[in-house]
C-alpha positions as CSV (number, residue, x, y, z in Angstrom):
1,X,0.0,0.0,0.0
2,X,3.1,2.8,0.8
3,X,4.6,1.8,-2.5
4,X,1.5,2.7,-4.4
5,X,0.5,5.5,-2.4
6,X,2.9,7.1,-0.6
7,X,4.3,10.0,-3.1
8,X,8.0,9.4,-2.6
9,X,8.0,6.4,-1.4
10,X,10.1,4.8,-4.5
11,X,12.8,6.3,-3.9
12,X,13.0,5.5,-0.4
13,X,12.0,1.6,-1.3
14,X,13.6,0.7,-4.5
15,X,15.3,-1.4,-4.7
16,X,15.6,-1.7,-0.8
17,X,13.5,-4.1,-0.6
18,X,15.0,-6.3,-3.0
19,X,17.2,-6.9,0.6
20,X,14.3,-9.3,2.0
21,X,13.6,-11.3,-1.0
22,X,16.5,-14.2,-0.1
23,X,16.3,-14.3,3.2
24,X,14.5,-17.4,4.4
25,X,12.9,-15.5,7.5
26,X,10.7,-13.4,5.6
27,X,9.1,-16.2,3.2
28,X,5.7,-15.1,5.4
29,X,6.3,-11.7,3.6
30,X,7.4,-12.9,0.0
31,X,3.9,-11.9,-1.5
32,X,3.4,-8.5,-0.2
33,X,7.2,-7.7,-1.2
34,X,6.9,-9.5,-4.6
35,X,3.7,-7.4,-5.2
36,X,5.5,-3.8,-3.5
37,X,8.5,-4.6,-5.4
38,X,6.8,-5.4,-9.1
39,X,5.0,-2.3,-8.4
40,X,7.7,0.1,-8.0
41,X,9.8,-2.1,-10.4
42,X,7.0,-0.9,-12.9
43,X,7.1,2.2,-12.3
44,X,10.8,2.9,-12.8
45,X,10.2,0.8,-16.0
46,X,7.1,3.9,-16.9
47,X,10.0,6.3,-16.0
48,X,12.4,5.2,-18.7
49,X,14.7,3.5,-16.4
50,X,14.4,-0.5,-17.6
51,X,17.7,-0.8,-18.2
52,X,19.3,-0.3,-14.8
53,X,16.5,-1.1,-12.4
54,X,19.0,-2.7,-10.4
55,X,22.3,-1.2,-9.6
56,X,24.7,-3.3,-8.0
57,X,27.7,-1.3,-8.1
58,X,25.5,1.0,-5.9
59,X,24.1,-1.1,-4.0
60,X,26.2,-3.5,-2.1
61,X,23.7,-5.5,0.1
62,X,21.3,-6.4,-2.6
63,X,21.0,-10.1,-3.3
64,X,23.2,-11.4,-6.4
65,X,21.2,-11.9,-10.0
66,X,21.3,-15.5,-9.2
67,X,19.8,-15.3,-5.4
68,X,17.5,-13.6,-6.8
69,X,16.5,-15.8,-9.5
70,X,16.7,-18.6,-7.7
71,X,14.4,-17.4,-5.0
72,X,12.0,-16.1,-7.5
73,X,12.1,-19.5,-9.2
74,X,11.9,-22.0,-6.1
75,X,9.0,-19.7,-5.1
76,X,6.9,-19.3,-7.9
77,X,7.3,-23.2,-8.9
78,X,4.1,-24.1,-7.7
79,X,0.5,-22.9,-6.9
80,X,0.0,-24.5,-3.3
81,X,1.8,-21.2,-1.9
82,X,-0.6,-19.7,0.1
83,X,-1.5,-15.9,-0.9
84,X,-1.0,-15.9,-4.7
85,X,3.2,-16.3,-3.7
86,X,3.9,-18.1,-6.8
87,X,1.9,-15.8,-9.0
88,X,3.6,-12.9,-7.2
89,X,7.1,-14.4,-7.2
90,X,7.0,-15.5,-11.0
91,X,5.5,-11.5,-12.1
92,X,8.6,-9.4,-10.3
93,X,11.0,-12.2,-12.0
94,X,9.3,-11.0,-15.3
95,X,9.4,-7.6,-14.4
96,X,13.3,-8.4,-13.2
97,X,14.2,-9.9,-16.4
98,X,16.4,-8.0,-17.9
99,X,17.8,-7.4,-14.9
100,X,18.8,-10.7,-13.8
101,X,20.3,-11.5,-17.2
102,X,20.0,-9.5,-20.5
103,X,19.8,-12.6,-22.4
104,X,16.7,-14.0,-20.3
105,X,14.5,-11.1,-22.1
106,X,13.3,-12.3,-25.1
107,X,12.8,-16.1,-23.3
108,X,11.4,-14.8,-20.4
109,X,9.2,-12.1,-21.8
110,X,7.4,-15.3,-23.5
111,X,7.5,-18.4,-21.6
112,X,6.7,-16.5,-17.8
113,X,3.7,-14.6,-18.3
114,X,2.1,-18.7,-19.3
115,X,3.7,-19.9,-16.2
116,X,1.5,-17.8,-14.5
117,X,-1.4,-17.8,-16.3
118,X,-0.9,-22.1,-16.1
119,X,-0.8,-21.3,-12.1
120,X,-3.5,-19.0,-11.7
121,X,-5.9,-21.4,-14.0
């Protein structure tokens, strides 16, 4: 709700809370910060800035490319995660794509987005 309300509030959360998306400890949280982070994520992306979403030469805490991925991944594999976590794991990886690897773009842009349609159905 801050990250779509709160005027500000992206640059005070992005890509901060990219920090909690690893962390085993906060899997409770994974669908609210999937759904906070796609959000802002987005709107960077509205903003012209798709290309860097994720700086890591600035940013020295954030979870590696591949933590990330593999997080995402392990996440969104199935549809028994309670609260729409898959669904909400597998968008911010498509959001993240080009992000995680600028190879993954074309691949991912097609072959996620029915991932999660086949989970949601």
């Amino acid at each position: 709700l801050v990250s779509a309300t709160v005027p500000f509030s992206r640059q005070v959360l992005w890509p901060y809370l990219l920090e909690f998306v690893t962390p085993i400890q906060f899997t409770n949280a994974l669908t609210p910060l999937c759904k906070s982070l796609m959000f802002l994520a987005m709107k960077k992306q509205e903003e012209g800035e798709n290309a860097s979403l994720i700086r890591y030469d600035l940013n020295a805490n954030l979870p590696s490319p591949y933590a990330l991925t593999t997080r995402l991944l392990v996440s969104g594999q199935s549809s028994a995660f309670r609260n729409g976590r898959g669904t909400a794991a597998l968008r911010l990886l498509h959001v993240l794509r080009c992000n995680v690897h600028p190879a993954l773009d074309q691949l991912w842009s097609k072959k996620v987005p029915l991932l999660v349609e086949y989970l949601e159905g």
